[in-house]
PDB file of N, CA, C and O in Angstrom:
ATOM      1  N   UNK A   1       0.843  -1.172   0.000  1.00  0.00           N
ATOM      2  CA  UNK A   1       0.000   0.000   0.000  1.00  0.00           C
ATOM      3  C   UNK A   1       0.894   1.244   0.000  1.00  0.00           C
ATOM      4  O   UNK A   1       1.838   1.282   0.789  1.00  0.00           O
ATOM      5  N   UNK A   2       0.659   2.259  -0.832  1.00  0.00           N
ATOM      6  CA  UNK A   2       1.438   3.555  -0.749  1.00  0.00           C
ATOM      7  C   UNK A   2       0.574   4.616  -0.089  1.00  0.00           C
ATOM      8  O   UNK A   2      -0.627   4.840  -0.239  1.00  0.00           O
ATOM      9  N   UNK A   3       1.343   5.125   0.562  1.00  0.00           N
ATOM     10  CA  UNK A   3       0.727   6.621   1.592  1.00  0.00           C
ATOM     11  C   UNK A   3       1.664   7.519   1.025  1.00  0.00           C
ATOM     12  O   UNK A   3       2.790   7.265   0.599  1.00  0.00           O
ATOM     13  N   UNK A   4       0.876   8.933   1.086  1.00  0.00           N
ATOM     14  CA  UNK A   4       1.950   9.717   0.423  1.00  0.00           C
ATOM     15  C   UNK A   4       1.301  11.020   0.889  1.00  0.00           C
ATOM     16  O   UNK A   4       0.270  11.439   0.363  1.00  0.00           O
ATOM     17  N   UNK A   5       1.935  11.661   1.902  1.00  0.00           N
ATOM     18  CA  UNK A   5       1.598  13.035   2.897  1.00  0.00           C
ATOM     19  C   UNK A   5       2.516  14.330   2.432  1.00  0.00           C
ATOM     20  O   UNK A   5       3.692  14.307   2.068  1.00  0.00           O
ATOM     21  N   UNK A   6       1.787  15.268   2.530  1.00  0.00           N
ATOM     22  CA  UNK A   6       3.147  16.389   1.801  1.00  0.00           C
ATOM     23  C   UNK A   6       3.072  17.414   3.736  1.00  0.00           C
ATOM     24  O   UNK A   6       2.124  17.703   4.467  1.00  0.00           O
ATOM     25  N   UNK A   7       4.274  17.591   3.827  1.00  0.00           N
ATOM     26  CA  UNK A   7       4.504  18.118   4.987  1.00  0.00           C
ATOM     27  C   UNK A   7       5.195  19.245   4.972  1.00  0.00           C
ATOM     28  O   UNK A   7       6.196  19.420   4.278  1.00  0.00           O
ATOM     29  N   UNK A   8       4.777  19.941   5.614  1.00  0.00           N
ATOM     30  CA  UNK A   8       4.888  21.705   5.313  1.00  0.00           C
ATOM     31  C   UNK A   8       5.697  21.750   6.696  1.00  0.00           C
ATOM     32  O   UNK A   8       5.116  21.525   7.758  1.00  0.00           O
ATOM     33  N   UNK A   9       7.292  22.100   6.626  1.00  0.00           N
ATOM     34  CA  UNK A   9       7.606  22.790   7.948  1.00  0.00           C
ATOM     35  C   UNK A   9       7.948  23.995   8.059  1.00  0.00           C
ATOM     36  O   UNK A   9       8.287  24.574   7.027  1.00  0.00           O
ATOM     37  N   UNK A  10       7.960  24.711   9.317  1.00  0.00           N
ATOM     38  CA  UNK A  10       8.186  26.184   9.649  1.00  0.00           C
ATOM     39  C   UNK A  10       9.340  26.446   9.447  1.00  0.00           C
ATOM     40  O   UNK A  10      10.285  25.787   9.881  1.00  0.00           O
ATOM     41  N   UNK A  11       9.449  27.837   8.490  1.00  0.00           N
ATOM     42  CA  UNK A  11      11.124  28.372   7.777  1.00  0.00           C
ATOM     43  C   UNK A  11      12.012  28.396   9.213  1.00  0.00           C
ATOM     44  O   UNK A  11      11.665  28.604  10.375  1.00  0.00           O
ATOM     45  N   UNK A  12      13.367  28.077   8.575  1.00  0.00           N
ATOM     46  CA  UNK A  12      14.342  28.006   9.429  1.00  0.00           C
ATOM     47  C   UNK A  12      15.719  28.581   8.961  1.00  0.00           C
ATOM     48  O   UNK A  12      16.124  28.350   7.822  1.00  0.00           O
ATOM     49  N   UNK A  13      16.344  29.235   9.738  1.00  0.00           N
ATOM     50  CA  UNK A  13      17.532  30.023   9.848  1.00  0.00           C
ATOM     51  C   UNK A  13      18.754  29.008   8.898  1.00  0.00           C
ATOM     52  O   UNK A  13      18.807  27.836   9.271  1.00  0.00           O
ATOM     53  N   UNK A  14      19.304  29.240   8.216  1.00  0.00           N
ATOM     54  CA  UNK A  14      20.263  28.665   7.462  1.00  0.00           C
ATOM     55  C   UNK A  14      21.187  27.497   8.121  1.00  0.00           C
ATOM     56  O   UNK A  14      22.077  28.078   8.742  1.00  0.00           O
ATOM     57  N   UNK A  15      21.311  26.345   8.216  1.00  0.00           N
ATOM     58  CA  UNK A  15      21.987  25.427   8.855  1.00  0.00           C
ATOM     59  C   UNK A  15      21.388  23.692   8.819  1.00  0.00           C
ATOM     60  O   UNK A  15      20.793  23.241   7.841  1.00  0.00           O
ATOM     61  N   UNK A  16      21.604  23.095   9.742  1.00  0.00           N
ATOM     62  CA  UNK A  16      21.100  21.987   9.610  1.00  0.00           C
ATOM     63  C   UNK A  16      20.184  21.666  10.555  1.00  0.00           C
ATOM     64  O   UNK A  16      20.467  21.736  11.750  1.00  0.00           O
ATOM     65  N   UNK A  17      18.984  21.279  10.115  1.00  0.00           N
ATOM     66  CA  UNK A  17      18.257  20.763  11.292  1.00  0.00           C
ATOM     67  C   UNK A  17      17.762  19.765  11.209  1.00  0.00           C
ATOM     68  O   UNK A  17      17.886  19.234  10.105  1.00  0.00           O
ATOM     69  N   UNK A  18      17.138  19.160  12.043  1.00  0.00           N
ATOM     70  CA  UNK A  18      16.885  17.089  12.391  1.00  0.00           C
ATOM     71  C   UNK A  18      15.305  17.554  12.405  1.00  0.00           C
ATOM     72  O   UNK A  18      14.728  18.304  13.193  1.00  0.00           O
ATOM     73  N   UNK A  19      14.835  16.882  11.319  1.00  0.00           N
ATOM     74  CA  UNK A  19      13.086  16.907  10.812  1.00  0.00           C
ATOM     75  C   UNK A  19      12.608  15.281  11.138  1.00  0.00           C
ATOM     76  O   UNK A  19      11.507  14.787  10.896  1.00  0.00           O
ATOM     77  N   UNK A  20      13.515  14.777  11.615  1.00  0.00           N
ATOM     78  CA  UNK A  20      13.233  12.903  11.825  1.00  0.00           C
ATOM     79  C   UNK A  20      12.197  12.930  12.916  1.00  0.00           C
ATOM     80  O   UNK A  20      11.575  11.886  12.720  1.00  0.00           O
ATOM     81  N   UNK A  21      11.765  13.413  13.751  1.00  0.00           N
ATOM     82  CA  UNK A  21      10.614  13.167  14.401  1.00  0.00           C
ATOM     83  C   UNK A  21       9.249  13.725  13.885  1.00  0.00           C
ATOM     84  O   UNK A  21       8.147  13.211  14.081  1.00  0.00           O
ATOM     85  N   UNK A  22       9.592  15.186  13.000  1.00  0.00           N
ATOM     86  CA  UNK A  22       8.033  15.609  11.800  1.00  0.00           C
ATOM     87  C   UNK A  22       7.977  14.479  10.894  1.00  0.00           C
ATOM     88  O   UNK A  22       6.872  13.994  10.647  1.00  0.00           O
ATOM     89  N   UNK A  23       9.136  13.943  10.310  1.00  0.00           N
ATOM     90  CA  UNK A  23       8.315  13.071   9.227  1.00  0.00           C
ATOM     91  C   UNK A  23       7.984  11.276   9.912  1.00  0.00           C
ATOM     92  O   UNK A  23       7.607  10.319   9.236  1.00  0.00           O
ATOM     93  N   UNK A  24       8.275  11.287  11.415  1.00  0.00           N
ATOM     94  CA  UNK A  24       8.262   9.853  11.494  1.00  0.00           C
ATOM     95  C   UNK A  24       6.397   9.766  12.000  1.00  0.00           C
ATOM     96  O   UNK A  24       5.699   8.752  12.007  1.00  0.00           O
ATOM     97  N   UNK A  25       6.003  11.130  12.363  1.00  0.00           N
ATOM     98  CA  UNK A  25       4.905  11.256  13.379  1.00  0.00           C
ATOM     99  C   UNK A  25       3.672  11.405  12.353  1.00  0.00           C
ATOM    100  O   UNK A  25       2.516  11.316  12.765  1.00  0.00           O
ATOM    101  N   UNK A  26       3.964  11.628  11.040  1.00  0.00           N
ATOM    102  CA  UNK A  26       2.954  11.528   9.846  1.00  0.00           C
ATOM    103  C   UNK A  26       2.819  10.335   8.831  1.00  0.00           C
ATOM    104  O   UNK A  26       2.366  10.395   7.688  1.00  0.00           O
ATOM    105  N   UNK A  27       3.437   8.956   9.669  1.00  0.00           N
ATOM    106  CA  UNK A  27       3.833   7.879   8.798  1.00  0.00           C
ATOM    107  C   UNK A  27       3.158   7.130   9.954  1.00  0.00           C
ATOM    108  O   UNK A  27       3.490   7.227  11.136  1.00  0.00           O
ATOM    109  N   UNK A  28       2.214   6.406   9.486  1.00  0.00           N
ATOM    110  CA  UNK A  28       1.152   5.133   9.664  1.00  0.00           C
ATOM    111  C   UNK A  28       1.381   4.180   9.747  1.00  0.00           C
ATOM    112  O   UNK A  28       0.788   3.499  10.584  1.00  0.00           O
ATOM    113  N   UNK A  29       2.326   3.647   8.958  1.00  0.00           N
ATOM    114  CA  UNK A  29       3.201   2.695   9.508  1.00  0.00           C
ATOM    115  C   UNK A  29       4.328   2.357  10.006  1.00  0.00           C
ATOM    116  O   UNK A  29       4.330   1.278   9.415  1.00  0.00           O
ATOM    117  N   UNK A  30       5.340   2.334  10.607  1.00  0.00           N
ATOM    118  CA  UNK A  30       6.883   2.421  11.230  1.00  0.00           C
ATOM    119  C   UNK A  30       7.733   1.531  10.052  1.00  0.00           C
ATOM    120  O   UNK A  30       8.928   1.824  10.026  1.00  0.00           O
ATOM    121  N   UNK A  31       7.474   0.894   9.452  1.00  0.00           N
ATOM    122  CA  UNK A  31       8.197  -0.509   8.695  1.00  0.00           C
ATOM    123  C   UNK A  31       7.722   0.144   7.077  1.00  0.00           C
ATOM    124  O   UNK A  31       6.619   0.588   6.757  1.00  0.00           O
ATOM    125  N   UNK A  32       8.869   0.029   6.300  1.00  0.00           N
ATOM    126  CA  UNK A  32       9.117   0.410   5.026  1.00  0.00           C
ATOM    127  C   UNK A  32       9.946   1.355   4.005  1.00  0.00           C
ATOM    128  O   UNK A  32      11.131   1.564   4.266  1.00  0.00           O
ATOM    129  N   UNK A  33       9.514   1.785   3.145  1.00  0.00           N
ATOM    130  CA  UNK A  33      10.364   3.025   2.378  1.00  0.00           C
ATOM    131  C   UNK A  33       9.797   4.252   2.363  1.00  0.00           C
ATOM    132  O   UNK A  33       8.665   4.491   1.941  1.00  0.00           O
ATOM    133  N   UNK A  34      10.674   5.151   2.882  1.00  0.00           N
ATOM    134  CA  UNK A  34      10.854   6.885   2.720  1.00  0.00           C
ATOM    135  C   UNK A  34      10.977   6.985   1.785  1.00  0.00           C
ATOM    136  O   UNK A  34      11.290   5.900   1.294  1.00  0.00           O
ATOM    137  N   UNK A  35      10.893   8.102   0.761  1.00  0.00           N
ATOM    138  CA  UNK A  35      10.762   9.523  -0.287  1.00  0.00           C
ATOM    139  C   UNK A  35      10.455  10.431   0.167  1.00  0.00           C
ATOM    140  O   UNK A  35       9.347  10.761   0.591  1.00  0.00           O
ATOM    141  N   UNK A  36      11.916  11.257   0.125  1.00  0.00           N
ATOM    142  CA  UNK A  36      11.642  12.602   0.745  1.00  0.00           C
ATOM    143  C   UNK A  36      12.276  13.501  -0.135  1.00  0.00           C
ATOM    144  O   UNK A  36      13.499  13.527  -0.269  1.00  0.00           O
ATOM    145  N   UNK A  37      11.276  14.451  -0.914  1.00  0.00           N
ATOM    146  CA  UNK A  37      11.075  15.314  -1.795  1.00  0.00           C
ATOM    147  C   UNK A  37      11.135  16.530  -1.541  1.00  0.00           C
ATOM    148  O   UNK A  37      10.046  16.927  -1.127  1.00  0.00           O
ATOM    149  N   UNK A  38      12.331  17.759  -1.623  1.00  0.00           N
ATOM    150  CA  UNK A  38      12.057  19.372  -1.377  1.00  0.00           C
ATOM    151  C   UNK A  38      12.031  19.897  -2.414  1.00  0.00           C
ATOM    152  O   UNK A  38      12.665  19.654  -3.442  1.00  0.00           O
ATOM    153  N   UNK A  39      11.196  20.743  -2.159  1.00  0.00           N
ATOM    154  CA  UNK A  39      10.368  21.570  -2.868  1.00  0.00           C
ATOM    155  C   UNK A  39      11.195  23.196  -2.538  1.00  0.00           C
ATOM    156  O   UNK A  39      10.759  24.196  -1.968  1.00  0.00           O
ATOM    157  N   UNK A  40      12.407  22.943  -3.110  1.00  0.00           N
ATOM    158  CA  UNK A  40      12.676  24.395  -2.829  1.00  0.00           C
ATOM    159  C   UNK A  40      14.517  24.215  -3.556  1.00  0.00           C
ATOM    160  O   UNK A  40      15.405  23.476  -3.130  1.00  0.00           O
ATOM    161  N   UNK A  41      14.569  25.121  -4.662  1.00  0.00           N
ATOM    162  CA  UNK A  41      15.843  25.369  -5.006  1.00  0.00           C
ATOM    163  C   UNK A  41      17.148  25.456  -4.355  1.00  0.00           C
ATOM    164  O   UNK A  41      18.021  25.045  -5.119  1.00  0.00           O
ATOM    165  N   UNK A  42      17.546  25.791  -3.370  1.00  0.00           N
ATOM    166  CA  UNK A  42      18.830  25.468  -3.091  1.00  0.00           C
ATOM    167  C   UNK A  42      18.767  24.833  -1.332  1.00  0.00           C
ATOM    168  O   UNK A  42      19.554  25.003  -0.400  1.00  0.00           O
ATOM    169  N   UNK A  43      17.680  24.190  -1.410  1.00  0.00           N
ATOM    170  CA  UNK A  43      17.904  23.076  -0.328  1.00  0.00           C
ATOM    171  C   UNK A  43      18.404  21.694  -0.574  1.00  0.00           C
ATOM    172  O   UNK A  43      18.379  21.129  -1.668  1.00  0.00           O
ATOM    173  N   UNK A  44      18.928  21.127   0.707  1.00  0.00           N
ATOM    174  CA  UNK A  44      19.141  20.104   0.523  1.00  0.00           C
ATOM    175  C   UNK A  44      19.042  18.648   1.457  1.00  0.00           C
ATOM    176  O   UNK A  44      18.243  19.014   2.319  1.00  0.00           O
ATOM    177  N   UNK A  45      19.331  17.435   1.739  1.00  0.00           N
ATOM    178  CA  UNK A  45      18.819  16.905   2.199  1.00  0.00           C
ATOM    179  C   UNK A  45      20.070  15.935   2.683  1.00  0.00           C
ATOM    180  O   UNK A  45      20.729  15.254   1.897  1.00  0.00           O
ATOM    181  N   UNK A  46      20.287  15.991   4.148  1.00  0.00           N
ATOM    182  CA  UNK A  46      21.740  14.310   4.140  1.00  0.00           C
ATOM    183  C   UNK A  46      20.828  13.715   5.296  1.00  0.00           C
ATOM    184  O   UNK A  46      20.008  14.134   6.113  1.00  0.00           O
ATOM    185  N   UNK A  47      21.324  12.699   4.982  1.00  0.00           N
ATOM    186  CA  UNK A  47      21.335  11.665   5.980  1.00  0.00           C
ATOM    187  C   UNK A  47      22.107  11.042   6.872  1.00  0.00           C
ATOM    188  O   UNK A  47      23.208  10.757   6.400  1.00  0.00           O
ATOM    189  N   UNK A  48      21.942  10.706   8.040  1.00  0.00           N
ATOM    190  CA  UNK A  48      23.457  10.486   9.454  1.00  0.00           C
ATOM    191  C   UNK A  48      22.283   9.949  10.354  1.00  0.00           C
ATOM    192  O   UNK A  48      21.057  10.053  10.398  1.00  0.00           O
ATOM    193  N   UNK A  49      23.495   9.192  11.189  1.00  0.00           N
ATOM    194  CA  UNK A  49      23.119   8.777  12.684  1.00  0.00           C
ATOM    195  C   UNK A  49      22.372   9.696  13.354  1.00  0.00           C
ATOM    196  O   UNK A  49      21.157   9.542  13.475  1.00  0.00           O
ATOM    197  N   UNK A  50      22.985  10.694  13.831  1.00  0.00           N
ATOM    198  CA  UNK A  50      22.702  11.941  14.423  1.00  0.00           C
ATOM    199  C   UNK A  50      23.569  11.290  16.029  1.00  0.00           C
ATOM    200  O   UNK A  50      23.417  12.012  17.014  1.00  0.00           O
ATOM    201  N   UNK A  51      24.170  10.367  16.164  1.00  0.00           N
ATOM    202  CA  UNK A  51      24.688   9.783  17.354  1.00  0.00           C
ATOM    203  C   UNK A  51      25.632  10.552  17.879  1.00  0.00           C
ATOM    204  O   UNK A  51      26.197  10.093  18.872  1.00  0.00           O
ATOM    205  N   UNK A  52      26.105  12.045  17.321  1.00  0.00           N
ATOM    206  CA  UNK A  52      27.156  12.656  18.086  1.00  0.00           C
ATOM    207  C   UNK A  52      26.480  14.424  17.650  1.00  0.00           C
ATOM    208  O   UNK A  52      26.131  14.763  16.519  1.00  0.00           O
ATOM    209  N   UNK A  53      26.472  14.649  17.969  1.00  0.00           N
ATOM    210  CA  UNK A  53      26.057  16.417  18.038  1.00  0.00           C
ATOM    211  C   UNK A  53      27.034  17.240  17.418  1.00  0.00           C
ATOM    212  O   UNK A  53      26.799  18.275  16.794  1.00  0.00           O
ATOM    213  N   UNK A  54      28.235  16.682  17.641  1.00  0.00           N
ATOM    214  CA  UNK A  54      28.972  17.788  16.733  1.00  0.00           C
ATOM    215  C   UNK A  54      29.027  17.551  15.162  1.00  0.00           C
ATOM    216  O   UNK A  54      29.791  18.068  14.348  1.00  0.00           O
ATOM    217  N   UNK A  55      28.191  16.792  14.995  1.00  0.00           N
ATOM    218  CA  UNK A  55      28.076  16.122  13.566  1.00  0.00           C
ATOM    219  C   UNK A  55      27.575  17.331  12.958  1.00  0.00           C
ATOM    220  O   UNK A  55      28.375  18.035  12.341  1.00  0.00           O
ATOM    221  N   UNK A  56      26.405  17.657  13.042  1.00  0.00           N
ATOM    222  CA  UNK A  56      25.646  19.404  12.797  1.00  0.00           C
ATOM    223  C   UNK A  56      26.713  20.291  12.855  1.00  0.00           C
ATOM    224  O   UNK A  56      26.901  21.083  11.932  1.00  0.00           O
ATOM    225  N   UNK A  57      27.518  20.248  13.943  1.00  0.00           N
ATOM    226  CA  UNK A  57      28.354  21.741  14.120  1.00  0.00           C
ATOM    227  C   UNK A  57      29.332  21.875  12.514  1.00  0.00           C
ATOM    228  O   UNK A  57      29.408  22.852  11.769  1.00  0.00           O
ATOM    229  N   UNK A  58      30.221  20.024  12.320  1.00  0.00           N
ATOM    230  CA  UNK A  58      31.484  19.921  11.664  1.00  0.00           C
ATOM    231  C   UNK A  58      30.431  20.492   9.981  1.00  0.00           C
ATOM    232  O   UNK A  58      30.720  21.464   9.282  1.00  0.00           O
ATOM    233  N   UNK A  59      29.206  19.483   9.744  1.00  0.00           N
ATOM    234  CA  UNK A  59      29.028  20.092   8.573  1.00  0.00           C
ATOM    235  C   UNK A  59      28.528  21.685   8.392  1.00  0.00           C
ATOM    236  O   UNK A  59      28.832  22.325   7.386  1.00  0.00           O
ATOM    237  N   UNK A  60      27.830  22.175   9.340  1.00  0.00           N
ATOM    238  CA  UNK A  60      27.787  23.777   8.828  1.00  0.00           C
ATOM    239  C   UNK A  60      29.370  24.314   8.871  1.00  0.00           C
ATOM    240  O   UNK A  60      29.476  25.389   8.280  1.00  0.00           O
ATOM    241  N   UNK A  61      30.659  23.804   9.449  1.00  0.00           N
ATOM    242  CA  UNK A  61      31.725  23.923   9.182  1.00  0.00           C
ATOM    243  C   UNK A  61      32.273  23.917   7.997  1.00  0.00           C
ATOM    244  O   UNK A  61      33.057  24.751   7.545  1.00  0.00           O
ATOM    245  N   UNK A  62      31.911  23.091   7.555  1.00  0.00           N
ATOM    246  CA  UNK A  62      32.302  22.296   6.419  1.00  0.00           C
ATOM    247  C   UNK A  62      31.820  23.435   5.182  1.00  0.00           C
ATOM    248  O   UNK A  62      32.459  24.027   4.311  1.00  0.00           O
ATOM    249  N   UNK A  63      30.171  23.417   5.627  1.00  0.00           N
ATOM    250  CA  UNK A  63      29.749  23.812   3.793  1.00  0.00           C
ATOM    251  C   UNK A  63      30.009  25.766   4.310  1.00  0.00           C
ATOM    252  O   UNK A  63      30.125  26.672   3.485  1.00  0.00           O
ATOM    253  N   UNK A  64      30.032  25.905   5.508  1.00  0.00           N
ATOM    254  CA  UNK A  64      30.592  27.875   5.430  1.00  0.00           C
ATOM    255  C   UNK A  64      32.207  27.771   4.559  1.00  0.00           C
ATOM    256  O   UNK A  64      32.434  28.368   3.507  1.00  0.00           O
ATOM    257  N   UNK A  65      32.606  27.413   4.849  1.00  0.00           N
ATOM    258  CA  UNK A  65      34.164  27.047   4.392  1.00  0.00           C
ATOM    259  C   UNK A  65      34.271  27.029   2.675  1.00  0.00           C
ATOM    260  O   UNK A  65      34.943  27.677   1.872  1.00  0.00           O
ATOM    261  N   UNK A  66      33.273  25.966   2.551  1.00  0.00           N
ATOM    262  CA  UNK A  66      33.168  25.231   0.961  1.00  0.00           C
ATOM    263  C   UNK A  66      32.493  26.557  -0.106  1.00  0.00           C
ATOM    264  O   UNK A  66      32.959  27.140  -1.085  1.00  0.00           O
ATOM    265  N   UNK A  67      31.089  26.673   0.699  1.00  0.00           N
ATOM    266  CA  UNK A  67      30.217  27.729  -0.093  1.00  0.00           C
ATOM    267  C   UNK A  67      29.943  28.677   0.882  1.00  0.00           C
ATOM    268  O   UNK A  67      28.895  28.638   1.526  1.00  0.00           O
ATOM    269  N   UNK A  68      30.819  29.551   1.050  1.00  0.00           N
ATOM    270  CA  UNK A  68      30.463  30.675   2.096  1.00  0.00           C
ATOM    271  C   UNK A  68      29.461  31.472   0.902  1.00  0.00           C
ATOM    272  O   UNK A  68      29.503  31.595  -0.322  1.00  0.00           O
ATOM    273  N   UNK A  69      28.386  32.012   2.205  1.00  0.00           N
ATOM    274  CA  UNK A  69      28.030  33.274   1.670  1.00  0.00           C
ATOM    275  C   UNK A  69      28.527  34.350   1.131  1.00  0.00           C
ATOM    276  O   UNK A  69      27.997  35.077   0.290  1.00  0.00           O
ATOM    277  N   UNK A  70      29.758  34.465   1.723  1.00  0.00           N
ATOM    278  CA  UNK A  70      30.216  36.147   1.095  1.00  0.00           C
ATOM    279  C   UNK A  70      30.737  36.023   0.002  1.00  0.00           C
ATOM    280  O   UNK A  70      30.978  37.121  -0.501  1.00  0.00           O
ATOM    281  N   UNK A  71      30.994  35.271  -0.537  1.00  0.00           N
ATOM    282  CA  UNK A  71      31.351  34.859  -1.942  1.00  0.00           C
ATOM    283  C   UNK A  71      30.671  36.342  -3.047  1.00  0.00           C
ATOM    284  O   UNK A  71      29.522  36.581  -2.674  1.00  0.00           O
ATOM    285  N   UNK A  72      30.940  36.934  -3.775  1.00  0.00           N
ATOM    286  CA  UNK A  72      30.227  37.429  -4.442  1.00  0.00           C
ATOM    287  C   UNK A  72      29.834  37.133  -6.050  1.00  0.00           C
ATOM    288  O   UNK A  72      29.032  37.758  -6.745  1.00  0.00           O
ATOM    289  N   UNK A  73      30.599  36.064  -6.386  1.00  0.00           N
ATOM    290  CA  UNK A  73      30.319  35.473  -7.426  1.00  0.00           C
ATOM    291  C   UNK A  73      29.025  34.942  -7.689  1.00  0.00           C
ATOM    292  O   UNK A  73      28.645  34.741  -8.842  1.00  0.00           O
ATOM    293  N   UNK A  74      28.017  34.596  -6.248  1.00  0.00           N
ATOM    294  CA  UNK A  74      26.723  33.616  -6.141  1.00  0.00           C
ATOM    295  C   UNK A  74      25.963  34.801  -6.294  1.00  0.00           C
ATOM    296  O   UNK A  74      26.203  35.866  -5.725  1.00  0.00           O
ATOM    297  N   UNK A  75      24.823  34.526  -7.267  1.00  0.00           N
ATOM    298  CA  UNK A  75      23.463  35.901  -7.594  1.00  0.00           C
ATOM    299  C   UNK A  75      22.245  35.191  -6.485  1.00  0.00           C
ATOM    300  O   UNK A  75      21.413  35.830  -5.842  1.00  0.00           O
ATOM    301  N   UNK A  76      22.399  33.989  -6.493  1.00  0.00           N
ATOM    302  CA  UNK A  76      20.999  33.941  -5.421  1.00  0.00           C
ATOM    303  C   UNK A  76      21.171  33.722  -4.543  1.00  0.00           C
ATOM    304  O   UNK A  76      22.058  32.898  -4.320  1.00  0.00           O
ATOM    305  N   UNK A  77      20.418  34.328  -3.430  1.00  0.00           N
ATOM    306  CA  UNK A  77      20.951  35.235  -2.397  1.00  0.00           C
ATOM    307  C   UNK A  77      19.439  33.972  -1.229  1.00  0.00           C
ATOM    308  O   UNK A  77      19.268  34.170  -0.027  1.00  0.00           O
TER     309      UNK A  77
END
């Protein structure tokens, strides 16, 4: 059987955040396959344990470093 819910969450400040308890609490059944679809141009989506906290800190480390904002070469803002 396929279920298929579209879930709207509240905008959030640039970084990473853990949505694993919004999308587990709109799923009917616990056992099967995820598809998780954004709906928005320069988002993106990883997947991790989440078993250590600085995991969040190292990648917003990571991608300020990689793709900083101040860059002025980037037009969308």
């Amino acid at each position: 059987m396929i279920f298929q819910k579209e879930l709207i969450l509240s905008p959030k400040k640039r970084g990473f955040h853990i949505i694993t308890q919004k999308v587990s609490d709109i799923i009917p059944k616990k056992t099967g396959l995820v598809h998780v679809f954004i709906k928005h141009t320069s988002a993106s989506l990883t997947i991790n344990e989440n078993a250590d906290p600085s995991v969040r800190f190292d990648f917003e480390n990571h991608f300020n470093l990689m793709v900083s904002e101040k860059e002025k070469h980037y037009t969308h803002t």
